[in-house]
TIPAMI-473658 format. One record per residue (C-alpha): y, z, x; residue in three letters. Coordinates in steps of 0.1 Angstrom, whole numbers, padded with zeros to 4 digits, always signed. Layout:
// TIPAMI-473658
YZXALA/...
***
This chain:
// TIPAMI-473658
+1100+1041+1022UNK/+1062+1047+1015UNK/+1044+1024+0998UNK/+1045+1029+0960UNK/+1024+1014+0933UNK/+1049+1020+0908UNK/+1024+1022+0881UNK/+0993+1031+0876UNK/+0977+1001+0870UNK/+0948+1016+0855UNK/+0971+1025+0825UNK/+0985+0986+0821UNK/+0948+0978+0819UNK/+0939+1005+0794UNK/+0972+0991+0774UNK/+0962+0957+0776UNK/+0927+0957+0771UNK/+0915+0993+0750UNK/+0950+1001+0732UNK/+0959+0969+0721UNK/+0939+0940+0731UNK/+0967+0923+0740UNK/+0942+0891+0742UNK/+0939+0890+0709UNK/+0970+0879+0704UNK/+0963+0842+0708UNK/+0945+0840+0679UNK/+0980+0832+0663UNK/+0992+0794+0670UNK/+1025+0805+0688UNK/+1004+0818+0717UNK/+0970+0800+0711UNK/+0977+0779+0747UNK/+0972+0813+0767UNK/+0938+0832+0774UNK/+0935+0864+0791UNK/+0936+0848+0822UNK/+0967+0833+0818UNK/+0985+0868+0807UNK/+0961+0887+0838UNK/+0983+0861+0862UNK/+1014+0867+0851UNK/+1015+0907+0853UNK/+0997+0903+0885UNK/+1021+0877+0896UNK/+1046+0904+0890UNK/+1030+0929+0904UNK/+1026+0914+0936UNK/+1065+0904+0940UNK/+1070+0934+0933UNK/+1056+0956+0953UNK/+1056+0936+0984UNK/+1095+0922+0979UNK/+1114+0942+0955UNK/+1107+0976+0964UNK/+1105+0972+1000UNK/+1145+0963+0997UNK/+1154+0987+0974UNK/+1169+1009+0997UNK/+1191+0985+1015UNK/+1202+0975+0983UNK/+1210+1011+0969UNK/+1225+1017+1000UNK/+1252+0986+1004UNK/+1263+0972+0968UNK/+1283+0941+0959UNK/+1316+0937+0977UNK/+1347+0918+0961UNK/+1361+0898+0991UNK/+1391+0872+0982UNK/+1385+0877+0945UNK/+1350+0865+0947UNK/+1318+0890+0945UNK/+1295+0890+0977UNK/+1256+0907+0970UNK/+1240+0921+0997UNK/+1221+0889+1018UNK/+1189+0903+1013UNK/+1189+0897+0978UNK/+1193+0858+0980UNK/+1157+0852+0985UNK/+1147+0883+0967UNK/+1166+0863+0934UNK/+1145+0829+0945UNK/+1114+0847+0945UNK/+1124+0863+0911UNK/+1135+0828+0897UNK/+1099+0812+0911UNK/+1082+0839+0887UNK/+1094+0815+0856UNK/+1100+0850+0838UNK/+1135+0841+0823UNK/+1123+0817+0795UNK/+1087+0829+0796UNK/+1086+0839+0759UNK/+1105+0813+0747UNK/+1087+0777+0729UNK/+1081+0749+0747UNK/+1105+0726+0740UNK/+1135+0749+0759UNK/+1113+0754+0788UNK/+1094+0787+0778UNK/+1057+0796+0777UNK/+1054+0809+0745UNK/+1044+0841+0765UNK/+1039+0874+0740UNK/+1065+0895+0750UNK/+1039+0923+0751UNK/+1024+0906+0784UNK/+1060+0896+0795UNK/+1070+0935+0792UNK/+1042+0948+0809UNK/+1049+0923+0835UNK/+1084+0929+0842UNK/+1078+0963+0843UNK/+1066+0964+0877UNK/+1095+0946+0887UNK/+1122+0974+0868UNK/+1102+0997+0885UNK/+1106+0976+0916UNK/+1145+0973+0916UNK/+1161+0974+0887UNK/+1194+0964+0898UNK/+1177+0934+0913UNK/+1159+0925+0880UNK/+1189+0930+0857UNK/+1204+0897+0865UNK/+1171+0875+0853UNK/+1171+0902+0821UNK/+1208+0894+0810UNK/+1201+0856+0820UNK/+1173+0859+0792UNK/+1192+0875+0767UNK/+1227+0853+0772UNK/+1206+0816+0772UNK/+1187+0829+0738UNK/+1220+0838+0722UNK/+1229+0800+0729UNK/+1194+0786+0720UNK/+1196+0804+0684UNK/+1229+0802+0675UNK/+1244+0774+0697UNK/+1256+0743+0686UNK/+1240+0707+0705UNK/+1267+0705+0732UNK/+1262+0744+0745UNK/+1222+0740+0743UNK/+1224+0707+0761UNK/+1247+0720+0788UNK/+1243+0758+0795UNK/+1204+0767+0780UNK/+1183+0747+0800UNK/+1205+0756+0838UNK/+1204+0790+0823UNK/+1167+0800+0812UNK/+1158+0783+0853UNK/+1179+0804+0868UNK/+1204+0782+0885UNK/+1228+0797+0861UNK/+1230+0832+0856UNK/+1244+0851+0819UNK/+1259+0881+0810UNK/+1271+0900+0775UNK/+1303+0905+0778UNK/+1312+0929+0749UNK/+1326+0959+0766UNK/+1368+0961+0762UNK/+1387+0989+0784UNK/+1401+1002+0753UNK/+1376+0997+0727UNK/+1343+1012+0750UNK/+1313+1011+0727UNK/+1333+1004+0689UNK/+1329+0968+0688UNK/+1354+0968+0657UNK/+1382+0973+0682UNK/+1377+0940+0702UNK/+1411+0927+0714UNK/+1406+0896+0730UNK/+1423+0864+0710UNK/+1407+0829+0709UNK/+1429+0805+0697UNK/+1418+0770+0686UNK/+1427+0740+0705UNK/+1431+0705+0695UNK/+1402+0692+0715UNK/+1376+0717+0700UNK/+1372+0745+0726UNK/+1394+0780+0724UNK/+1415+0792+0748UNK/+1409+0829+0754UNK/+1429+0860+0766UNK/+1419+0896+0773UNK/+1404+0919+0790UNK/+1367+0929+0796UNK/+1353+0959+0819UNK/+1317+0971+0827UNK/+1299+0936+0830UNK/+1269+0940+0846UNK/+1266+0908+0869UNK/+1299+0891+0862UNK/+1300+0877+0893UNK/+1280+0874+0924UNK/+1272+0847+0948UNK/+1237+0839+0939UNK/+1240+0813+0917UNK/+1270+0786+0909UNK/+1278+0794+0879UNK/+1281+0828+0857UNK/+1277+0821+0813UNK/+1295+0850+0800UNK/+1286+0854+0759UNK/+1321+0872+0745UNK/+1328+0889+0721UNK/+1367+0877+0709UNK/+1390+0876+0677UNK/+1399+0842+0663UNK/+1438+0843+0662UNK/+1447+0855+0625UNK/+1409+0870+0617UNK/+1406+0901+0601UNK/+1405+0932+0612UNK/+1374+0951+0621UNK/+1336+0943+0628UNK/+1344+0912+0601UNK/+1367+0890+0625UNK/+1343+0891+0655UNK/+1332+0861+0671UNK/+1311+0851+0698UNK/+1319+0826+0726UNK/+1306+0807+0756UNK/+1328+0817+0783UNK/+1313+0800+0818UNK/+1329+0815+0850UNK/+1333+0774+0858UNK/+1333+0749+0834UNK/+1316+0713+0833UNK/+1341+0688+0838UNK/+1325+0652+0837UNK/+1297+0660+0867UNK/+1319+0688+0880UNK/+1323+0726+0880UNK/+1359+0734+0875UNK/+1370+0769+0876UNK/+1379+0786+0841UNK/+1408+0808+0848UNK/+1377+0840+0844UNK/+1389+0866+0873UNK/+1376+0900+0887UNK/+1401+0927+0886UNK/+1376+0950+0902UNK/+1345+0962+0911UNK/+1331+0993+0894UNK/+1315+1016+0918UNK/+1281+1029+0902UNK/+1262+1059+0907UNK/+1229+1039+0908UNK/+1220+1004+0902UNK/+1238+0991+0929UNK/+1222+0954+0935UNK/+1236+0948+0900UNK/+1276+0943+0902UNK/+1295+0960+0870UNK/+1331+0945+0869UNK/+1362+0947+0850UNK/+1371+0908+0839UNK/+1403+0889+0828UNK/+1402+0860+0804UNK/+1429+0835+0808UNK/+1454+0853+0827UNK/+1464+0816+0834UNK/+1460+0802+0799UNK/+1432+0781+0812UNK/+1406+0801+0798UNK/+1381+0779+0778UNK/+1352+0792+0751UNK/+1332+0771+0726UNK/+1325+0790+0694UNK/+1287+0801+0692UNK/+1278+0798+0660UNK/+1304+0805+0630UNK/+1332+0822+0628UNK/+1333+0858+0628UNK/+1299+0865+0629UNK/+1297+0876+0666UNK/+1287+0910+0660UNK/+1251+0895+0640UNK/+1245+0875+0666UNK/+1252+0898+0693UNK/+1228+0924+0680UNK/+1200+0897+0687UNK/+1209+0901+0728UNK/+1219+0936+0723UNK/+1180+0947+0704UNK/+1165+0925+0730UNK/+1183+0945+0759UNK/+1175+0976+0745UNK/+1137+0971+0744UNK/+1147+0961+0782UNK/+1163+0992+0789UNK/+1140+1009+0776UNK/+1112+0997+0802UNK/+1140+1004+0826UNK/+1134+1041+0815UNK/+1102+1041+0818UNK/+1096+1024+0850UNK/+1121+1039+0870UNK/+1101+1075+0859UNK/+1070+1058+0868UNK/+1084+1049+0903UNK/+1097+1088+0906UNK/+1065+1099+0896UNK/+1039+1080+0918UNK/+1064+1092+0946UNK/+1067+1129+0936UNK/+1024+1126+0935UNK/+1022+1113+0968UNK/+1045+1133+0987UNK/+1024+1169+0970UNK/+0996+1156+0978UNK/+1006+1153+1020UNK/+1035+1183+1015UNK/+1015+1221+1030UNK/+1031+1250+1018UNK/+1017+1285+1009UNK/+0986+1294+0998UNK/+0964+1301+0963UNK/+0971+1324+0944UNK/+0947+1352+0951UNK/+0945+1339+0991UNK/+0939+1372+1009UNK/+0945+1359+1044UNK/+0981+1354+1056UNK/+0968+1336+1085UNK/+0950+1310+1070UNK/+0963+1276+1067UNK/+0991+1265+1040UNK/+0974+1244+1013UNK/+0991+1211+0999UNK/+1016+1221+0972UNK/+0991+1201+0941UNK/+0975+1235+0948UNK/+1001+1251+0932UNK/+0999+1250+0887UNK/+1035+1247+0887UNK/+1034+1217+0907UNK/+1005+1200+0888UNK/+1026+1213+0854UNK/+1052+1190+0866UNK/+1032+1159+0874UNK/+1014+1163+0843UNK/+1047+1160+0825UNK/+1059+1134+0841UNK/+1031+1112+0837UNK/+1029+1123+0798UNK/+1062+1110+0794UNK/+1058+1079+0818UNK/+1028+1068+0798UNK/+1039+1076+0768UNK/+1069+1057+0768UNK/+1051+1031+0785UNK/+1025+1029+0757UNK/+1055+1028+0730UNK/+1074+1001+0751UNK/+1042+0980+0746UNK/+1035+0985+0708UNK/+1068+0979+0704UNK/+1068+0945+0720UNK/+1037+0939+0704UNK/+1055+0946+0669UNK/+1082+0919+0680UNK/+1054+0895+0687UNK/+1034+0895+0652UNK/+1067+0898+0637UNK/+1083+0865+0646UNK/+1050+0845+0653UNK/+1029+0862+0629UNK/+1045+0866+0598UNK/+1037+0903+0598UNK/+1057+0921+0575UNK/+1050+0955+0586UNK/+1055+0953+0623UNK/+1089+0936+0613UNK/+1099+0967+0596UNK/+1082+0987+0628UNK/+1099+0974+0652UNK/+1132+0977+0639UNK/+1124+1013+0634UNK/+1113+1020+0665UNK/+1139+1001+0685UNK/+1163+1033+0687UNK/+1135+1054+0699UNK/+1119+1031+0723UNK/+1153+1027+0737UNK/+1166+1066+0737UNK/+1128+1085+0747UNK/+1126+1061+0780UNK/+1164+1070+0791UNK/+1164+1110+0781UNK/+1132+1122+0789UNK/+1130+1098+0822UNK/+1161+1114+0833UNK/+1142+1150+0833UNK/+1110+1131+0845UNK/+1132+1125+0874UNK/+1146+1152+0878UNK/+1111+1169+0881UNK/+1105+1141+0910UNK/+1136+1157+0925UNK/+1119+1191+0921UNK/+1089+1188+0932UNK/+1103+1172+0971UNK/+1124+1206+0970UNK/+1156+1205+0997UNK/+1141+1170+1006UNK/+1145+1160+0967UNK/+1179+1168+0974UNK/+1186+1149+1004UNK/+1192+1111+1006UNK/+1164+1109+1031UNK/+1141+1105+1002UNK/+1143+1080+0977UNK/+1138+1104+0945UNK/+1178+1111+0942UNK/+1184+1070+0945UNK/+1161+1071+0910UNK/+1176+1102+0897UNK/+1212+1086+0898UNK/+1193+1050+0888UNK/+1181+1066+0857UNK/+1209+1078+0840UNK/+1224+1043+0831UNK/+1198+1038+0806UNK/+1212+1067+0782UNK/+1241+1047+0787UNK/+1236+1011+0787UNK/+1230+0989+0749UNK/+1245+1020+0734UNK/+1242+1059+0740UNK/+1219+1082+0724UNK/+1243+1095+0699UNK/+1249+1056+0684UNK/+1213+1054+0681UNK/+1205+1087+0669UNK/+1229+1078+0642UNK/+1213+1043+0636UNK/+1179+1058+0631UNK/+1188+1084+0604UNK/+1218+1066+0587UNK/+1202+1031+0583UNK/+1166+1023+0600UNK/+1148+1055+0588UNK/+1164+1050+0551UNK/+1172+1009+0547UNK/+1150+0997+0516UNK/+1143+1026+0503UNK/+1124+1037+0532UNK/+1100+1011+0537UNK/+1099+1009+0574UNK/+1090+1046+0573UNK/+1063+1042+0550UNK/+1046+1010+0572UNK/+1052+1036+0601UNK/+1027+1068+0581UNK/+1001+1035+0575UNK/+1002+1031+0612UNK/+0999+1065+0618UNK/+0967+1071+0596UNK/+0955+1039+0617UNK/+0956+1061+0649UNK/+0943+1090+0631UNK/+0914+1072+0618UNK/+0906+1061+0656UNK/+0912+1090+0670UNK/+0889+1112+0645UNK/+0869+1125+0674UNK/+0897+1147+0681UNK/+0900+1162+0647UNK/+0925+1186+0654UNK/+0950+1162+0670UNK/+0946+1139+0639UNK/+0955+1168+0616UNK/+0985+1176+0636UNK/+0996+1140+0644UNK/+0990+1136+0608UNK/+1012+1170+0596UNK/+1042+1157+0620UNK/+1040+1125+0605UNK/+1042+1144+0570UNK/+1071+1167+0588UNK/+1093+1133+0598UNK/+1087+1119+0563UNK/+1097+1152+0541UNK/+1128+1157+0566UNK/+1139+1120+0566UNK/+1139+1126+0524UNK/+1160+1158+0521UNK/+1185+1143+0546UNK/+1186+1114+0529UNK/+1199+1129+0496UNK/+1224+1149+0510UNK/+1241+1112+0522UNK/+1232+1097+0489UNK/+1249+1131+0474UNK/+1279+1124+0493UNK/+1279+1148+0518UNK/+1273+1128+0549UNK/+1283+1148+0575UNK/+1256+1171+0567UNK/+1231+1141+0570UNK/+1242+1130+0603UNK/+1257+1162+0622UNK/+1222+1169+0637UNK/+1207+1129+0634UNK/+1204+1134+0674UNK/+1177+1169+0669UNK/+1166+1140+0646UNK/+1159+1116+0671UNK/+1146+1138+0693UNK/+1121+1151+0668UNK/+1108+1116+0653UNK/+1106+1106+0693UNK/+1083+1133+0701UNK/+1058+1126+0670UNK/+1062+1087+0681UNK/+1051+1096+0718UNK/+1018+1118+0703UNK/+1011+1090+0682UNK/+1008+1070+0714UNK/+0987+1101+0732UNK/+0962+1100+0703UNK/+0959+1063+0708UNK/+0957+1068+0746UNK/+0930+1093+0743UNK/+0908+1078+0716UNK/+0907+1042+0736UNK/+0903+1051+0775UNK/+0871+1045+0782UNK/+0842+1060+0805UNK/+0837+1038+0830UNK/+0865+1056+0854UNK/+0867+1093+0847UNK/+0888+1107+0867UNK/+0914+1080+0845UNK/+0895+1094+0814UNK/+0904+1128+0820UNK/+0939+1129+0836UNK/+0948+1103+0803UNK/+0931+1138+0780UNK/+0946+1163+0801UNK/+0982+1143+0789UNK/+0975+1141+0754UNK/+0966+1174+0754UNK/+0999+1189+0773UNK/+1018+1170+0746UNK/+1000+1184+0717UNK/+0994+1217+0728UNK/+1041+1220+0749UNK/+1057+1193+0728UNK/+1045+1185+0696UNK/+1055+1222+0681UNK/+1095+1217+0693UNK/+1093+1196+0663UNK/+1095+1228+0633UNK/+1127+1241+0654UNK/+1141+1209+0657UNK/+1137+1204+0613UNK/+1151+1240+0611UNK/+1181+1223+0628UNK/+1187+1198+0608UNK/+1182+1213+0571UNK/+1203+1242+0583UNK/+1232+1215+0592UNK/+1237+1243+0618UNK/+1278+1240+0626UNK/+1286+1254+0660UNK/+1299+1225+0672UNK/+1308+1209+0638UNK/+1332+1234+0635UNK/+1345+1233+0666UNK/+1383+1233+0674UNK/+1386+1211+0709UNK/+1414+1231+0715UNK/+1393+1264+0720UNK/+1372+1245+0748UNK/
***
């Protein structure tokens, strides 16, 4: 494999400095330790791992995945040290206080950081991600005993975590969780049932694996309402020892793409031995889950993003060295074939795919950044932001990615198509993330049935503020303003007239087409981002300056206008397949 940069790292810059300041963010007390130096060496910490550790092993990795061998789960050797080096970042608790071992890092730096490394090796990253996510679920919600004992091992990396939600029977409706936890004397629960698709539920890289279930009290009700949530280690402490917990593999799911990172089918307590400790109270698992589950989607998200950016950077590379044909216009058959960027089409889909990379890379970021003046700055409106945007910054990474990809794929021709290159190993990487922390259809339902509407649209109406923010900064480029600003109007009229439809009892024809909605509030979301872009990149590079234009003005000019077709959709309530009989297919 070439080497890759895996982004541009002119674009983290203009994100952290120009976009927004990311710097400024220790003016509030949470992160007032930190300077800029302190963020710069982090991401470039990152960066370096990165690109001289991660990617260099990607292919090995892709290329032999997990083995189950006597019941236990075996990685590939080269990704021992690859998980030391990871651990040695101090990543998994970096944006967490203090006092559990954190670095109050803003989780805007942290995402721009671990970005390199997604873009790296995914698979390879996922187990610090889920580590994160698990240990925070215990640090909120936990009671003394699970902070004191799993937390601390946990957010070093000496422990690993996992969300272990996922039933055979249930898939993705959490209502339908079948695992029982019943109550023993001595305070723990003895657990039974069966879990399938958990990403690094086993593996050889660390002692001990914290799975955070999802179970049903014996006796709870029925439904979302009698979901718990439970500490479930792999081995449980025992005085100073590890004693297995009657958790087994029943088999090894064999993946498409993100290989490094085992997905298994589990069994609780085939043996009765199975002990969980209560997180939390009773039957509230599903509101505490959705605290790991937001987090990982913001994750998956950058997932998206960076394993398009990694596609991309390659796809540029390789027309750049690729000779084939000539101009259009060439008169002489005999003269030499030019490199294929000579070619429009070719430089129509590198354009794309950086004005979806960036995009999404620029949302990622102001979503994060939301997160961070939410909970450490008492900022009501980015509260109500980033829940809105969570969906979107989640779906636009994994759907347009996957066609960012597949224009990688594209633009290598017949090699694209052969394993020999590594722009099929992404192609196949990034369809998990339309998949993973729920598919596009749960979200486009979230969006339209509850985010865009909750509180009588208020997050909707701190988004338009935001919007005439961006307008008002990017005024230079009046006619982008007005149309940024006419979408925005578009998204808000639309959200309304759906809206009453629900609130007039007719719900199917709110939510039939809340995917064309999604689609059409992620493409105004991604040109708010390309105004931003445009109206902050500054003059001192400008070949940066103009290829950042030349990608706000592709999305203005081939994107931004999907959006009428996409309304006409969804006022219609257009029934082709509403109306469909599965029996005619």
């Amino acid at each position: 494999m070439r080497d890759n940069p895996l982004f541009d790292d002119r674009d983290i810059a203009l994100l952290f400095d120009e976009v927004f300041d990311l710097p400024a963010l220790t003016a509030l007390p949470y992160f007032a330790e930190h300077d800029r130096a302190t963020f710069a060496a982090v991401i470039d910490a990152a960066r370096r791992v990165a690109r001289t550790a991660l990617y260099p092993a990607y292919r090995a990795l892709d290329e032999q995945p997990p083995r189950l061998v006597d019941g236990r789960v075996v990685v590939h050797p080269q990704l021992h040290p690859l998980f030391r080096q990871l651990r040695d970042l101090d990543l998994i608790a970096a944006p967490r206080p203090v006092e559990v071992g954190g670095q109050q890092l803003p989780l805007a730096v942290f995402t721009l950081a671990t970005a390199y490394l997604m873009a790296a090796n995914a698979g390879a990253y996922g187990y610090l991600g889920l580590t994160q996510g698990a240990a925070h679920l215990i640090e909120a919600f936990g009671d003394a005993h699970l902070r004191a004992t799993y937390m601390p091992r946990m957010y070093r990396g000496e422990w690993t975590g996992t969300m272990a939600l996922t039933e055979p029977q249930a898939g993705s409706s959490l209502a339908d969780v079948a695992t029982v936890a019943t109550p023993t004397a001595a305070g723990h629960y003895l657990l039974r049932g069966a879990k399938i698709f958990i990403s690094g539920g086993d593996h050889d890289l660390t002692d001990n694996v914290v799975h955070l279930a999802l179970a049903r009290i014996a006796g709870a009700p029925a439904g979302i309402k009698g979901v718990s949530l439970f500490c479930v280690p792999r081995r449980r402490v025992e005085g100073d020892a590890l004693v297995d917990n009657d958790v087994a593999v029943t088999g090894v799911i064999h993946k498409i793409g993100w290989k490094a990172l085992p997905s298994l089918a589990l069994a609780f307590g085939e043996r009765d031995d199975c002990h969980g400790w209560l997180v939390g109270e009773p039957h509230q698992g599903i509101r505490y889950m959705f605290q790991m589950m937001n987090e990982a989607r913001i994750m998956v998200g950058m997932n998206g993003v960076a394993t398009a950016s990694v596609a991309y950077h390659e796809a540029v590379a390789y027309a750049r060295e690729r000779p084939q044909g000539r101009p259009l216009g060439a008169k002489d058959p005999a003269a030499p074939p030019v490199a294929i960027t000579a070619h429009a089409d070719v430089r129509r889909m590198l354009l794309r795919q950086r004005a979806i990379v960036v995009g999404g890379l620029a949302l990622l970021v102001r979503t994060s950044r939301y997160a961070d003046l939410a909970h450490h700055g008492g900022d009501a409106d980015a509260g109500l932001l980033l829940d809105l945007l969570t969906p979107i910054a989640k779906t636009f990474p994994a759907e347009r990615g996957f066609e960012a990809n597949a224009l990688a794929v594209q633009i290598h021709g017949g090699y694209g198509y052969s394993s020999e290159y590594p722009v099929e190993a992404w192609l196949r990487e990034q369809k998990l993330n339309s998949i993973h922390e729920g598919t596009t259809g749960i979200h486009a339902l979230d969006l339209l049935g509850r985010r865009a509407v909750a509180g009588g649209g208020a997050a909707l109406a701190a988004w338009s503020r935001a919007i005439d923010q961006t307008r008002a900064r990017g005024a230079a480029d009046a006619g982008w303003a007005e149309d940024l600003g006419a979408a925005r109007d578009l998204v808000l009229s639309l959200t309304r007239e759906l809206a009453a439809r629900g609130l007039g009892g007719d719900s199917e024809g709110m939510l039939a087409h809340a995917t064309d909605y999604l689609d059409l509030f992620a493409t105004v979301a991604i040109a708010w981002q390309w105004l931003e872009l445009a109206a902050a990149v500054p003059d001192r590079d400008p070949a940066h300056r103009a290829v950042t234009r030349a990608c706000a003005a592709y999305w203005f000019a081939t994107e931004l206008p999907r959006i009428h077709h996409l309304a006409a959709l969804c006022r219609s309530a257009e029934r082709s397949f509403v109306d469909l009989d599965p029996a005619w297919l």
